[in-house]
PyMOL Python script that loads the backbone (N, CA, C, O; Angstrom):
from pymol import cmd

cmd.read_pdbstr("""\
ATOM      1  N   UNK A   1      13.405  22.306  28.661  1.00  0.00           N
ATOM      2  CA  UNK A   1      13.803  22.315  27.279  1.00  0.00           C
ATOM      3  C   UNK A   1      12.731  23.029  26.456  1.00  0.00           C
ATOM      4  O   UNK A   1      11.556  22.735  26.678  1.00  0.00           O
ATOM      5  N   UNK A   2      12.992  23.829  25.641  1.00  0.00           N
ATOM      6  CA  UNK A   2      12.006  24.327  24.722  1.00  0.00           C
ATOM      7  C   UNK A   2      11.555  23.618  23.580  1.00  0.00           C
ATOM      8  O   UNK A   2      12.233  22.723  23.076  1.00  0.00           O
ATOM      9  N   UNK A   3      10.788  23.861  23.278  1.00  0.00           N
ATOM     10  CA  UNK A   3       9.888  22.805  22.011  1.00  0.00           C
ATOM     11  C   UNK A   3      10.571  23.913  21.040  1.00  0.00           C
ATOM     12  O   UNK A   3      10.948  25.058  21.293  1.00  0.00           O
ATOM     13  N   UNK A   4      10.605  22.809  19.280  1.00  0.00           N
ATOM     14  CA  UNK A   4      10.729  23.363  18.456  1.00  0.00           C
ATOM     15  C   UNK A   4       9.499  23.761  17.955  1.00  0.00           C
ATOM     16  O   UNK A   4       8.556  22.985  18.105  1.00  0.00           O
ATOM     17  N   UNK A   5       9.299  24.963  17.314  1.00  0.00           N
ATOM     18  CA  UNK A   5       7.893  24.930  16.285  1.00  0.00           C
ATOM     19  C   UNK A   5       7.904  24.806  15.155  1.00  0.00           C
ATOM     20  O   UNK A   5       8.840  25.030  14.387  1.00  0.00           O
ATOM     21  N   UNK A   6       6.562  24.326  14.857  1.00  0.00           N
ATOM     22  CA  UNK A   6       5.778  24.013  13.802  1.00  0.00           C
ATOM     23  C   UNK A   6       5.259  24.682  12.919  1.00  0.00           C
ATOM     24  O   UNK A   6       4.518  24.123  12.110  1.00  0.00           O
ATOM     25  N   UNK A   7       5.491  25.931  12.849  1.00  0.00           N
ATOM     26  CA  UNK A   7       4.017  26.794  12.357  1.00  0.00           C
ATOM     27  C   UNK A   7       4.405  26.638  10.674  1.00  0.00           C
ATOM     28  O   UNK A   7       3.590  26.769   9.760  1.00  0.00           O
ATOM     29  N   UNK A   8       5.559  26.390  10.555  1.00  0.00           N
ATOM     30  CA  UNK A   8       5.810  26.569   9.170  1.00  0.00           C
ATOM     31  C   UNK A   8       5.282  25.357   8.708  1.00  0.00           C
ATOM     32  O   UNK A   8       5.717  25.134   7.578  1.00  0.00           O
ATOM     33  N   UNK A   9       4.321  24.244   9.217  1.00  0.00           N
ATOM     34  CA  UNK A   9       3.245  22.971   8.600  1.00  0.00           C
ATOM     35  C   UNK A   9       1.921  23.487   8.487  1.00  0.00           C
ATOM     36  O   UNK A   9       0.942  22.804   8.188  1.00  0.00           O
ATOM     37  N   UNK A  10       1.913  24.825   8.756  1.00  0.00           N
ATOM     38  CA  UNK A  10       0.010  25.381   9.068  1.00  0.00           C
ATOM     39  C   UNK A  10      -0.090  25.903   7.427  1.00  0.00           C
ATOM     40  O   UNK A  10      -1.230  26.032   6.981  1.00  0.00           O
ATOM     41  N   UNK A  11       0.786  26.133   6.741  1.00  0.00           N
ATOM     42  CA  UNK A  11       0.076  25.706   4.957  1.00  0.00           C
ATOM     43  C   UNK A  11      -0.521  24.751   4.679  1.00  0.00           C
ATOM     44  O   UNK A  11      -1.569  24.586   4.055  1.00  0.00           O
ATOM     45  N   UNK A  12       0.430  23.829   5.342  1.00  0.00           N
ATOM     46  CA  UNK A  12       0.134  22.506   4.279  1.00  0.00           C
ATOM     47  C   UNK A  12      -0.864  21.907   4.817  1.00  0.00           C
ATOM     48  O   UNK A  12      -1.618  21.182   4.169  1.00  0.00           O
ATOM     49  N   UNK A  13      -1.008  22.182   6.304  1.00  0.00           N
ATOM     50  CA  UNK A  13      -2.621  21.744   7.050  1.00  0.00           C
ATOM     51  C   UNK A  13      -3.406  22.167   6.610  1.00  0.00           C
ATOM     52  O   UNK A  13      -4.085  21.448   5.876  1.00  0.00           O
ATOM     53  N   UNK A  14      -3.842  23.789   6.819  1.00  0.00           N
ATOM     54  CA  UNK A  14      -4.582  24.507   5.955  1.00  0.00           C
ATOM     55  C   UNK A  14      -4.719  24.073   4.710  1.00  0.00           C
ATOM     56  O   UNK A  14      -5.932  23.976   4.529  1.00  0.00           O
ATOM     57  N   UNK A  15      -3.907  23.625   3.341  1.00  0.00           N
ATOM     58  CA  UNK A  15      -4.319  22.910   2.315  1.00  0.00           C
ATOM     59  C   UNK A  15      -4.853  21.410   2.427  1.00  0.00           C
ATOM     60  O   UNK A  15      -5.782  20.998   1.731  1.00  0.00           O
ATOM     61  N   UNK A  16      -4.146  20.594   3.416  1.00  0.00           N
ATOM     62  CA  UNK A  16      -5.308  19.604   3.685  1.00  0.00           C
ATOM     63  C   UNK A  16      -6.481  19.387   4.115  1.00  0.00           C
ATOM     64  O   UNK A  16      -7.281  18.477   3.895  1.00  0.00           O
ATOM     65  N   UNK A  17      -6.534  20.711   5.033  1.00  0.00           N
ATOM     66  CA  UNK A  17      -7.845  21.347   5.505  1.00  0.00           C
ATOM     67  C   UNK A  17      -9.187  20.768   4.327  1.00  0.00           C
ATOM     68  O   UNK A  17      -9.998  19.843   4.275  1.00  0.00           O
ATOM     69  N   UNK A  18      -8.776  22.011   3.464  1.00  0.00           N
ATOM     70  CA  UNK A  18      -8.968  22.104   1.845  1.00  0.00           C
ATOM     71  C   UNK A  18      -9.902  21.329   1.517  1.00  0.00           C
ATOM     72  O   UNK A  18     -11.123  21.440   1.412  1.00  0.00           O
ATOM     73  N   UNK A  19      -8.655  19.979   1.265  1.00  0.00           N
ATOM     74  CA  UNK A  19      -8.755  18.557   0.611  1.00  0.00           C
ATOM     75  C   UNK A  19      -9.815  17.777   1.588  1.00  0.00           C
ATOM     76  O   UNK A  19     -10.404  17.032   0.804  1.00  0.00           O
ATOM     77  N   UNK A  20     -10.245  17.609   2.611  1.00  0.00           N
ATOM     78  CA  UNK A  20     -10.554  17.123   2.987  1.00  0.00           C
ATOM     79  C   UNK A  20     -12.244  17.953   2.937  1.00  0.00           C
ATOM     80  O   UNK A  20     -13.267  17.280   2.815  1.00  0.00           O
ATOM     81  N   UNK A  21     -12.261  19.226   3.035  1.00  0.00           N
ATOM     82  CA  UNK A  21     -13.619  19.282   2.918  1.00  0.00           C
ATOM     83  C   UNK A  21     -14.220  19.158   1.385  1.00  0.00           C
ATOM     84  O   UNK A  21     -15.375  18.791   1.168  1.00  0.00           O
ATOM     85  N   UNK A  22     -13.088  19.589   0.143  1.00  0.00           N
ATOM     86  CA  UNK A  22     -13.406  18.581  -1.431  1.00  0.00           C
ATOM     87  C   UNK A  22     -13.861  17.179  -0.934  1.00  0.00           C
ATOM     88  O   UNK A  22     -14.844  16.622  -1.423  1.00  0.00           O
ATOM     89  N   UNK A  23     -13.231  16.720  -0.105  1.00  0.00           N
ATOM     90  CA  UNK A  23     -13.756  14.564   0.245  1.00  0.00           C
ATOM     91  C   UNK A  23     -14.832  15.178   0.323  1.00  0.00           C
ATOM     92  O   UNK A  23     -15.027  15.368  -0.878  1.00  0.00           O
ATOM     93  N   UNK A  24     -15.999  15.804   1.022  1.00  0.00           N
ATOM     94  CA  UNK A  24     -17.026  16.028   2.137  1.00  0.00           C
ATOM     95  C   UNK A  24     -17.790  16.281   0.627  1.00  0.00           C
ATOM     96  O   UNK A  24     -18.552  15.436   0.156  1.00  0.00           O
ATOM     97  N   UNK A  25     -17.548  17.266   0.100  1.00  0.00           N
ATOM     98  CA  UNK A  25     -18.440  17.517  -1.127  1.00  0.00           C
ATOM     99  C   UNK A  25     -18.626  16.713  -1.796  1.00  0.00           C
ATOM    100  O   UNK A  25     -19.805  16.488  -2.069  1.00  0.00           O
ATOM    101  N   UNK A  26     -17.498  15.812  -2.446  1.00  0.00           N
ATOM    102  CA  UNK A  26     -17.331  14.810  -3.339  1.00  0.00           C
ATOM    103  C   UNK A  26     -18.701  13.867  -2.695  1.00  0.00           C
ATOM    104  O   UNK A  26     -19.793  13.986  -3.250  1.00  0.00           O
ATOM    105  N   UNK A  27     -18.545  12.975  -1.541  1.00  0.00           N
ATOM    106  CA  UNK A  27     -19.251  12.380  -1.161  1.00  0.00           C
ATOM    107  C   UNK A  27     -20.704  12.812  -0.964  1.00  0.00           C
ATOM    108  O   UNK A  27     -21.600  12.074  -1.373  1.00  0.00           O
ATOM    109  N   UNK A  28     -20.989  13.987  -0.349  1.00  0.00           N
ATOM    110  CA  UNK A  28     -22.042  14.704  -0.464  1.00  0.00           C
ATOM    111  C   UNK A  28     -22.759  14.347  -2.246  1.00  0.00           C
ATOM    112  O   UNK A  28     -23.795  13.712  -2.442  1.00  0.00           O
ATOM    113  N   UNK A  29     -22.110  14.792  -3.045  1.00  0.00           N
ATOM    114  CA  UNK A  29     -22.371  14.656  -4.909  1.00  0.00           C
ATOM    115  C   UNK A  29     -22.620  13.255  -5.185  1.00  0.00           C
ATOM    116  O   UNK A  29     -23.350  12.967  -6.134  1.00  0.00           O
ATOM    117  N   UNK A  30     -22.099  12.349  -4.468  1.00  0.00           N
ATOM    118  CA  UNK A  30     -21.864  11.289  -4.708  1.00  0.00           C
ATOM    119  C   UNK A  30     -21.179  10.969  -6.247  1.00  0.00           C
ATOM    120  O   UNK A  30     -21.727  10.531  -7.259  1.00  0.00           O
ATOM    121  N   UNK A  31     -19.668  11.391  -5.993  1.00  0.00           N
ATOM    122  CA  UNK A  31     -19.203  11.317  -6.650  1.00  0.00           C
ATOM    123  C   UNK A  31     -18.631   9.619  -7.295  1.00  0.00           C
ATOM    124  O   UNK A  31     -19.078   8.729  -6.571  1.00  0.00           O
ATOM    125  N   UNK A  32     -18.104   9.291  -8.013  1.00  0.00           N
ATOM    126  CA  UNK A  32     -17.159   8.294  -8.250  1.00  0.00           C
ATOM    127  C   UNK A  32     -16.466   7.651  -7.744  1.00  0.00           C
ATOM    128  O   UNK A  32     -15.376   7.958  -8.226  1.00  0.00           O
ATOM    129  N   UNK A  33     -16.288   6.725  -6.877  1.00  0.00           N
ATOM    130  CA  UNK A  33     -15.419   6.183  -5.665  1.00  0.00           C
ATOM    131  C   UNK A  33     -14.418   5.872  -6.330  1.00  0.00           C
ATOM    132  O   UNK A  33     -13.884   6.931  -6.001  1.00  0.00           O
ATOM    133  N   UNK A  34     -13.741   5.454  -6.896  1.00  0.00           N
ATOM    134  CA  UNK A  34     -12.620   6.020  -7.641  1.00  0.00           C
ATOM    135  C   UNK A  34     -11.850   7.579  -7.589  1.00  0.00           C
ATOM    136  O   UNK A  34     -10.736   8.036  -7.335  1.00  0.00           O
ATOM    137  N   UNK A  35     -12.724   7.894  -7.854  1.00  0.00           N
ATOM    138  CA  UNK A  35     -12.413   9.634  -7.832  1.00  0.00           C
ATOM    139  C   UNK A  35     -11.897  10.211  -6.029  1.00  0.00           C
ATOM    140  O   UNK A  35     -10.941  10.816  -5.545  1.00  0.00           O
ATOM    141  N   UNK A  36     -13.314   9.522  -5.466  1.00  0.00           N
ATOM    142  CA  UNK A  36     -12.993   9.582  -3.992  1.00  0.00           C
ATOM    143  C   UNK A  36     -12.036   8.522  -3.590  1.00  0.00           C
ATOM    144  O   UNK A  36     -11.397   9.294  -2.877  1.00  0.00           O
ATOM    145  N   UNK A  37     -11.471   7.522  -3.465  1.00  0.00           N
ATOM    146  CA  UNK A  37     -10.698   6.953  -3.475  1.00  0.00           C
ATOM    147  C   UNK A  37      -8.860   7.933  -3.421  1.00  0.00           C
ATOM    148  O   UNK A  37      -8.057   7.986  -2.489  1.00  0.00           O
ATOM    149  N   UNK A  38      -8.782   8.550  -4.809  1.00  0.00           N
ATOM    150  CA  UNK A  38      -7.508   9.007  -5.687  1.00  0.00           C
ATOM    151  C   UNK A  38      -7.425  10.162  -4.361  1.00  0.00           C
ATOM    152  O   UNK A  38      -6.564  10.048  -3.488  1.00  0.00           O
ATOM    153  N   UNK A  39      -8.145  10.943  -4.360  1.00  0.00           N
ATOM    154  CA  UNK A  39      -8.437  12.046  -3.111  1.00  0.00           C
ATOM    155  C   UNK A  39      -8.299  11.902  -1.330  1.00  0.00           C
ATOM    156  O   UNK A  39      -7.971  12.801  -0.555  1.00  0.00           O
ATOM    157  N   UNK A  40      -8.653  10.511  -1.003  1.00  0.00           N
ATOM    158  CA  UNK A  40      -8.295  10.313   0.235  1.00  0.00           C
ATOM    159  C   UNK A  40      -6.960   9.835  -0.073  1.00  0.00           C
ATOM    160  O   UNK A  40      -6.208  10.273   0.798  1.00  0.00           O
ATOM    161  N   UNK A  41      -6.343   9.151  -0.898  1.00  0.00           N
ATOM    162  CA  UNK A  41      -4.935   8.940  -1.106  1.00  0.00           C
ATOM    163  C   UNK A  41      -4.068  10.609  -1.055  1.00  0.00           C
ATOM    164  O   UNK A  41      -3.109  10.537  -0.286  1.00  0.00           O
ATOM    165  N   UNK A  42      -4.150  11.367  -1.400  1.00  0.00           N
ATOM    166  CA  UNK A  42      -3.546  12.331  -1.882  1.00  0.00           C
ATOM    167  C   UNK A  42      -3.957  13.114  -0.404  1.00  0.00           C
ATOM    168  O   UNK A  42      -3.101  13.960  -0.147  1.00  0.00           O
ATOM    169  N   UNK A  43      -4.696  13.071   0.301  1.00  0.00           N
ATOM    170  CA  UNK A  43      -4.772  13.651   1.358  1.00  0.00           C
ATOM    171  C   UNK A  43      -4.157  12.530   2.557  1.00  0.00           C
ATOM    172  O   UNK A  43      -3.831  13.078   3.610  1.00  0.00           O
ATOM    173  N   UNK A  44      -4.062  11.760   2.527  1.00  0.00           N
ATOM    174  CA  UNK A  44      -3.020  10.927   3.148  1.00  0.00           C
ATOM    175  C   UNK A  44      -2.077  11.160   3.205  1.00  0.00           C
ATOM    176  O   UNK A  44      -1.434  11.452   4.214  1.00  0.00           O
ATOM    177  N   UNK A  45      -1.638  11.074   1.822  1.00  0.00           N
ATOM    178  CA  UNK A  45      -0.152  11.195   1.266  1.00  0.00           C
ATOM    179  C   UNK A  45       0.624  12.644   1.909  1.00  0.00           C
ATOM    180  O   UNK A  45       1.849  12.652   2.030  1.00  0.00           O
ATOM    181  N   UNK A  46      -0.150  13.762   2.272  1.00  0.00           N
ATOM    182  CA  UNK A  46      -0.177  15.250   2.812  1.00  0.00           C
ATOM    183  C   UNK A  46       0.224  14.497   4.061  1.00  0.00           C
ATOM    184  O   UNK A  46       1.342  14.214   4.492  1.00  0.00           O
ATOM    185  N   UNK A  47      -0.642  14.321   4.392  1.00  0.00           N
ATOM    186  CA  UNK A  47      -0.613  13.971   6.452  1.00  0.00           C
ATOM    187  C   UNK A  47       0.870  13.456   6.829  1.00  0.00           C
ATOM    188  O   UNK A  47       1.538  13.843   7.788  1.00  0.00           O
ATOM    189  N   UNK A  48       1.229  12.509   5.874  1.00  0.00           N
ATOM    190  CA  UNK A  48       2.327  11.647   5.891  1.00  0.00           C
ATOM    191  C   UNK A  48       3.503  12.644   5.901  1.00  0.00           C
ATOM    192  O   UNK A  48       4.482  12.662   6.646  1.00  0.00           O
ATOM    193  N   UNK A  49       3.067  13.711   4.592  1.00  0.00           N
ATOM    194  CA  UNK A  49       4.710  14.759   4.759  1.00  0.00           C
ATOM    195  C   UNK A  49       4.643  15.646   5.711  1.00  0.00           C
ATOM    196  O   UNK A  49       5.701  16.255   5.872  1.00  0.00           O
ATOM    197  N   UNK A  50       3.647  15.990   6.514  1.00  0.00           N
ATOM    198  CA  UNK A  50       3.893  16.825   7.858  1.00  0.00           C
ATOM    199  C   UNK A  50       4.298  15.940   8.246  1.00  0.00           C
ATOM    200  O   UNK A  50       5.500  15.774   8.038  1.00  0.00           O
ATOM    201  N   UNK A  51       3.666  15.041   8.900  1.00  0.00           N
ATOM    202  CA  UNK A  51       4.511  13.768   9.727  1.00  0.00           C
ATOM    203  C   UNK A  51       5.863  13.621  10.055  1.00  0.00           C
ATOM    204  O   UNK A  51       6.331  13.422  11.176  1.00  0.00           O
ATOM    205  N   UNK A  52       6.572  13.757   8.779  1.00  0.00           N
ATOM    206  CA  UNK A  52       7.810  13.504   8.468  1.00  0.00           C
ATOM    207  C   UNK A  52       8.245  14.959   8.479  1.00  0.00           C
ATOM    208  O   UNK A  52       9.469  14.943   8.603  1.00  0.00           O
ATOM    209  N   UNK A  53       7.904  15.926   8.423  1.00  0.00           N
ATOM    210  CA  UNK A  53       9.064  17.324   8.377  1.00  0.00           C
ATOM    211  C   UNK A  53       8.751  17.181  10.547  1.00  0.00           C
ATOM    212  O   UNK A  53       9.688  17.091  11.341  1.00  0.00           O
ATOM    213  N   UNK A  54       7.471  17.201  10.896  1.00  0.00           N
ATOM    214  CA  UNK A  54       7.591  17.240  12.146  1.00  0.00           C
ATOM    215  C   UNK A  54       8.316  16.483  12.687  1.00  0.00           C
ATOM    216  O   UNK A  54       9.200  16.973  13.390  1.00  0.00           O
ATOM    217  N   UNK A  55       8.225  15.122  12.577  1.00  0.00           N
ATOM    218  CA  UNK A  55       9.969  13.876  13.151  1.00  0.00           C
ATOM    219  C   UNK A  55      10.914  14.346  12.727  1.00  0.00           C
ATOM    220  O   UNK A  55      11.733  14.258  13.642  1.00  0.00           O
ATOM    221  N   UNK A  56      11.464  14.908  11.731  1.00  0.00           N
ATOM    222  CA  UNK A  56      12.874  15.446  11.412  1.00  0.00           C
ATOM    223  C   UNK A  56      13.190  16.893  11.806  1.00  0.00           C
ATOM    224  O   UNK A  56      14.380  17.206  11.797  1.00  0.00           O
ATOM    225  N   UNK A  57      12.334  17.763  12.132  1.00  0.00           N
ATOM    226  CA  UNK A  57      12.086  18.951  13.535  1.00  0.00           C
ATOM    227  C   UNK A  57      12.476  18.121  14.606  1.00  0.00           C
ATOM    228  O   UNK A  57      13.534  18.589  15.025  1.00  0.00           O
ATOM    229  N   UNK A  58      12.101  16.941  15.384  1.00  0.00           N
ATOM    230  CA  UNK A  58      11.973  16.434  17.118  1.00  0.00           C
ATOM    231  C   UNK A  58      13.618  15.731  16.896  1.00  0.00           C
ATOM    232  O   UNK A  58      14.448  15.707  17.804  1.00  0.00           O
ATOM    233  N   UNK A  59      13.859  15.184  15.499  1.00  0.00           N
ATOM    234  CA  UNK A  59      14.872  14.278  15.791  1.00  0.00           C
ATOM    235  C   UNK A  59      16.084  15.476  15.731  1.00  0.00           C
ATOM    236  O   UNK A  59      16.901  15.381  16.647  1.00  0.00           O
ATOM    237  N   UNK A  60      16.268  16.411  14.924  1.00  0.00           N
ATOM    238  CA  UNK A  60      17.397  17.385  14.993  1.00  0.00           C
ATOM    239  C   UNK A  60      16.993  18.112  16.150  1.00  0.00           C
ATOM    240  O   UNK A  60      17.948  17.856  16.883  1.00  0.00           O
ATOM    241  N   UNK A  61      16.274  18.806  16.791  1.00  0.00           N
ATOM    242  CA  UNK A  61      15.894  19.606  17.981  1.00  0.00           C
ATOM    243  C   UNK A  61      16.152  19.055  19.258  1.00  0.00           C
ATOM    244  O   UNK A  61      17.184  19.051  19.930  1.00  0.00           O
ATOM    245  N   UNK A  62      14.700  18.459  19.532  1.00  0.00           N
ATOM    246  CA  UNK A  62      14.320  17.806  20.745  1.00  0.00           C
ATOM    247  C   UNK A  62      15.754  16.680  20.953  1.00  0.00           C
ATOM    248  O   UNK A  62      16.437  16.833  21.965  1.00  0.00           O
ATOM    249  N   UNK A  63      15.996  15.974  20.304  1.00  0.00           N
ATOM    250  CA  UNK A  63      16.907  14.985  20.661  1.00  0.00           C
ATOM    251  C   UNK A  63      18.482  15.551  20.435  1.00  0.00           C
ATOM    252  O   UNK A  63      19.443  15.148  21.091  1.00  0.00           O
ATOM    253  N   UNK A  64      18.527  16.282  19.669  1.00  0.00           N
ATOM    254  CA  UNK A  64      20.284  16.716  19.879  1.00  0.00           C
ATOM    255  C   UNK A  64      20.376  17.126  21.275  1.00  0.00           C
ATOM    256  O   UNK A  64      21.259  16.700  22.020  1.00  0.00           O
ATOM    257  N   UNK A  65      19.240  18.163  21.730  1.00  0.00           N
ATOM    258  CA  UNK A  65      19.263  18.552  23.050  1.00  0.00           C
ATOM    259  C   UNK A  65      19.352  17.549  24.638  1.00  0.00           C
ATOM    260  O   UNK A  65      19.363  17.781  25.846  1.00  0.00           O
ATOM    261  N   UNK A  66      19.398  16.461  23.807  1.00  0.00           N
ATOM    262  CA  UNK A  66      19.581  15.546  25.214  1.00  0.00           C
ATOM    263  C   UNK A  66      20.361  14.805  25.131  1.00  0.00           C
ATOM    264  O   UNK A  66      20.431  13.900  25.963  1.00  0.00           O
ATOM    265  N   UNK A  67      21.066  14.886  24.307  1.00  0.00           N
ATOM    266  CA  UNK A  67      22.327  14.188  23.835  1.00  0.00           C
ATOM    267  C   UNK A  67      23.205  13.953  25.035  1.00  0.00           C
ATOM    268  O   UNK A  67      23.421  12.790  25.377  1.00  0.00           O
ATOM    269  N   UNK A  68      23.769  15.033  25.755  1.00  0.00           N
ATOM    270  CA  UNK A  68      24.476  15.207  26.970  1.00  0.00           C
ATOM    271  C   UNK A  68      24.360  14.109  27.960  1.00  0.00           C
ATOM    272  O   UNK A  68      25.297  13.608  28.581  1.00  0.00           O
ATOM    273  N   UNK A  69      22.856  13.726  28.053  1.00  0.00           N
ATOM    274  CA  UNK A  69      21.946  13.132  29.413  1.00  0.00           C
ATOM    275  C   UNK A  69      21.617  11.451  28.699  1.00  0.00           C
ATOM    276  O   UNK A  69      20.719  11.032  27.970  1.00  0.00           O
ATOM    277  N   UNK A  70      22.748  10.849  29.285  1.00  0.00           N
ATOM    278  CA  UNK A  70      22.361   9.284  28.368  1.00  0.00           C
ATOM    279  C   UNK A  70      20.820   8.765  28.979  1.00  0.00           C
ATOM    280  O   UNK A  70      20.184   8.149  28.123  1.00  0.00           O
ATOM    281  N   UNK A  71      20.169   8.897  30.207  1.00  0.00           N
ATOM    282  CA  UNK A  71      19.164   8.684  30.652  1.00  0.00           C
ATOM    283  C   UNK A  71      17.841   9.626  29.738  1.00  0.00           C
ATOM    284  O   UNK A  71      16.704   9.224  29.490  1.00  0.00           O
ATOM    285  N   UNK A  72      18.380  10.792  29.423  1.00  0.00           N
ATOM    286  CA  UNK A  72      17.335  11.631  28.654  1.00  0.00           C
ATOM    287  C   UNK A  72      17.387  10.920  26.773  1.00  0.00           C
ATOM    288  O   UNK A  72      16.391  10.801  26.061  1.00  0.00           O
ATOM    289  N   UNK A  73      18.520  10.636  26.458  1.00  0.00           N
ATOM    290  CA  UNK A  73      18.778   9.933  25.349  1.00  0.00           C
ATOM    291  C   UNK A  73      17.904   8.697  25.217  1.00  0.00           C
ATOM    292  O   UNK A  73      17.047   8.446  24.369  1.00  0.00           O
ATOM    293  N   UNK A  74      18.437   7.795  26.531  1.00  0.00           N
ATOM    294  CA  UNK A  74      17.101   6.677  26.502  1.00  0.00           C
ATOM    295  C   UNK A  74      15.486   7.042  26.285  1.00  0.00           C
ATOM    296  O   UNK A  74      14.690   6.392  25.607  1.00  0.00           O
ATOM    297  N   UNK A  75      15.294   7.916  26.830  1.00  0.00           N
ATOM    298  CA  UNK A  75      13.513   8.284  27.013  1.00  0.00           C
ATOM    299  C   UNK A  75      13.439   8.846  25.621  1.00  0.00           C
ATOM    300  O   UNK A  75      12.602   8.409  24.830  1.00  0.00           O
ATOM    301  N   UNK A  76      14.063   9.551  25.377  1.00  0.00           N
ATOM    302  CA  UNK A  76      13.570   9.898  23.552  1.00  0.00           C
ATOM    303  C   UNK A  76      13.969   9.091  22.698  1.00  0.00           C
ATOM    304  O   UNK A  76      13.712   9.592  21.604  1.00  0.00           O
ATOM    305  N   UNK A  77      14.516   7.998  22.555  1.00  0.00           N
ATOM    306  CA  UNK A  77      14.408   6.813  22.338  1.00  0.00           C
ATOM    307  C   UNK A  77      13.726   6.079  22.336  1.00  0.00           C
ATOM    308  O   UNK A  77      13.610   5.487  21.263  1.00  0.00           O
ATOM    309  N   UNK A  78      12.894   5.658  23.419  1.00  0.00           N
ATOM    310  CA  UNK A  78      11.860   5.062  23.549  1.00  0.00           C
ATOM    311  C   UNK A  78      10.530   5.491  23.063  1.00  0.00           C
ATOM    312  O   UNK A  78       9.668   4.811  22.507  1.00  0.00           O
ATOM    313  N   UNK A  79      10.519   7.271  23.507  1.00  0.00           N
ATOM    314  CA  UNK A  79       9.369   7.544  23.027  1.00  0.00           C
ATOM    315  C   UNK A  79       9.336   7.825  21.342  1.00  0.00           C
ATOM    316  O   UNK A  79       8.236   7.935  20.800  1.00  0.00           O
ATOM    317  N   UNK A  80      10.249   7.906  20.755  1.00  0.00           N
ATOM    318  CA  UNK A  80      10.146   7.578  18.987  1.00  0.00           C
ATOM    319  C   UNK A  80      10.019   5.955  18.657  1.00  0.00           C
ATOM    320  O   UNK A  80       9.796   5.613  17.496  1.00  0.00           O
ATOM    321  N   UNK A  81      10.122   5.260  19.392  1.00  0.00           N
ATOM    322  CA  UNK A  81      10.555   3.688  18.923  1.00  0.00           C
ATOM    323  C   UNK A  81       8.549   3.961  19.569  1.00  0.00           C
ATOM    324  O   UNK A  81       8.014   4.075  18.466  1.00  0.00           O
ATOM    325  N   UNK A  82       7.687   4.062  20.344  1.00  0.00           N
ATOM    326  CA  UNK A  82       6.499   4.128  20.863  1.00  0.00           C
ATOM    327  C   UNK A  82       5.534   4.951  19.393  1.00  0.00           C
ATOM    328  O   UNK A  82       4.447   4.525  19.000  1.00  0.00           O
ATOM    329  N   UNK A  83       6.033   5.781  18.981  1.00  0.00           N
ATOM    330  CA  UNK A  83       5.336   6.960  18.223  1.00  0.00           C
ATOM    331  C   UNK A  83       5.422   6.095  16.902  1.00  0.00           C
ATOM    332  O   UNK A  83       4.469   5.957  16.135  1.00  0.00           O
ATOM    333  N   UNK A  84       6.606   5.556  16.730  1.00  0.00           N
ATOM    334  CA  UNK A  84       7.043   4.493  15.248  1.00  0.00           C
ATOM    335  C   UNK A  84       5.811   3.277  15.123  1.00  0.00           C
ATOM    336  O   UNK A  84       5.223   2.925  14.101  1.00  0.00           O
ATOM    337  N   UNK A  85       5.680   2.893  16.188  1.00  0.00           N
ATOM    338  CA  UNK A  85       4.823   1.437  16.467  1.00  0.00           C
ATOM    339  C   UNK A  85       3.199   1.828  16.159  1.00  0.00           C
ATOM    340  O   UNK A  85       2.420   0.998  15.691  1.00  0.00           O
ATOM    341  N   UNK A  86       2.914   2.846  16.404  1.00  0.00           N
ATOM    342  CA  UNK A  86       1.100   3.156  16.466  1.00  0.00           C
ATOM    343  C   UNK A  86       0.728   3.212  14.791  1.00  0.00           C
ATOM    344  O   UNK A  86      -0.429   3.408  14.422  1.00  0.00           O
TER     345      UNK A  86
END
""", "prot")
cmd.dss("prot")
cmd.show_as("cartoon", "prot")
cmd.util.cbc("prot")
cmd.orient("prot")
């Protein structure tokens, strides 16, 4: 089976990239923990929407494609109900 890709999330990585080396400075300055606080939220909040465009890539892709195979249906099943839990 072929993998779907991703590349169209390497903006928004690359902008969390970003954000995360602003944390590094911030803290470096010793900024406002508050301030740093609002910033690891908002770079969270990033991680979370790749997250979610990548599961809704695997769940239309990867899993329509095994639709056919009720044994292949089970295993990607399991392994999203595994990926859900961590």
């Amino acid at each position: 089976m072929k993998h779907a890709t991703h590349k169209g999330n390497l903006v928004n990585l690359k902008k969390i990239e970003g954000q995360v080396r602003g944390l590094q400075a911030m803290i470096e300055e010793e900024k406002y923990c508050v301030d740093i606080l609002n910033q690891l939220k908002a770079v969270k909040n990033a991680l979370i929407s790749v997250e979610g465009k990548i599961l809704k890539v695997h769940l239309r892709a990867c899993i329509r494609g095994s639709l056919g195979d009720e044994t292949l249906v089970d295993n990607k099943i399991e392994e999203i109900v595994k990926l859900l839990k961590r």
